[in-house]
C-alpha positions in Angstrom: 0.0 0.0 0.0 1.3 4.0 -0.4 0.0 6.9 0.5 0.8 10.5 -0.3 1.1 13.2 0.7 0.7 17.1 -0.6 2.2 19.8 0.9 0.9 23.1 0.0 1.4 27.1 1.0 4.3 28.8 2.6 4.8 26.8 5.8 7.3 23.6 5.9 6.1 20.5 7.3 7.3 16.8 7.2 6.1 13.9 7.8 8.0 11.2 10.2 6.5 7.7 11.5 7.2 7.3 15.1 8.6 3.8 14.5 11.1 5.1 11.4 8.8 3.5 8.4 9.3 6.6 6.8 10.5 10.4 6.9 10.4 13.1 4.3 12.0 16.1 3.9 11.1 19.1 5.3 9.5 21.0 2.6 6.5 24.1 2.4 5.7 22.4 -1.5 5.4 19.4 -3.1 4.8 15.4 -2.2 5.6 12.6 -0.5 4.6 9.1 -1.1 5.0 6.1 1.6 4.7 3.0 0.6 4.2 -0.1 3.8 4.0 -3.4 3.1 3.5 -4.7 6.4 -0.4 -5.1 8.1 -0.3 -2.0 11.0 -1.0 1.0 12.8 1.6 3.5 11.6 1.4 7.1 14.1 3.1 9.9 12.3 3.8 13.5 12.8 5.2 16.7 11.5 8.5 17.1 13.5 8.7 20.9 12.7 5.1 21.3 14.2 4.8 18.2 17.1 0.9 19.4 16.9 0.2 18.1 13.8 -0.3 14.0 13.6 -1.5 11.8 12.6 -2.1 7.7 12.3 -2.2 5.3 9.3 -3.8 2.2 9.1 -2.9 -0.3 6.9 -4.8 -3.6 6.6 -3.9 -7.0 4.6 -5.3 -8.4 1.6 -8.4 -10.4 3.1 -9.5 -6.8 5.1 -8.2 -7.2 7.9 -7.4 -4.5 10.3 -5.1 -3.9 12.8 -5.8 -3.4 16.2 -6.0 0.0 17.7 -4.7 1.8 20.5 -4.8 5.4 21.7 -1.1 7.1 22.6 
């Protein structure tokens, strides 16, 4: 599975998962694409504004989902 992401106006933001799966660049333009092959819960956020996360979840070919949690 991938997801993107689109960064738009003047600010920079990132986005970082909390477990490493994936970090881009700092950047106030452009996109980002992830792509997780594993089944999970993936908790992100933007680094240059802590504020701002957010949480994937990624399910397996039959549907399934992951189990959730709150932080």
């Amino acid at each position: 599975a991938s997801v993107t992401w689109q960064f738009v106006g003047s600010l920079p933001h990132n986005v970082t998962a909390e477990d490493g799966a994936f970090e881009s660049d700092t950047v106030s333009s452009g996109t980002f694409e992830a792509s997780l092959a594993a089944a999970g819960t993936y908790d992100y956020e933007c680094t240059v504004h802590p504020s701002m996360r957010g949480r994937l979840f990624v399910v397996d070919g039959a549907g399934d989902t992951p189990a959730t949690s709150t932080p």
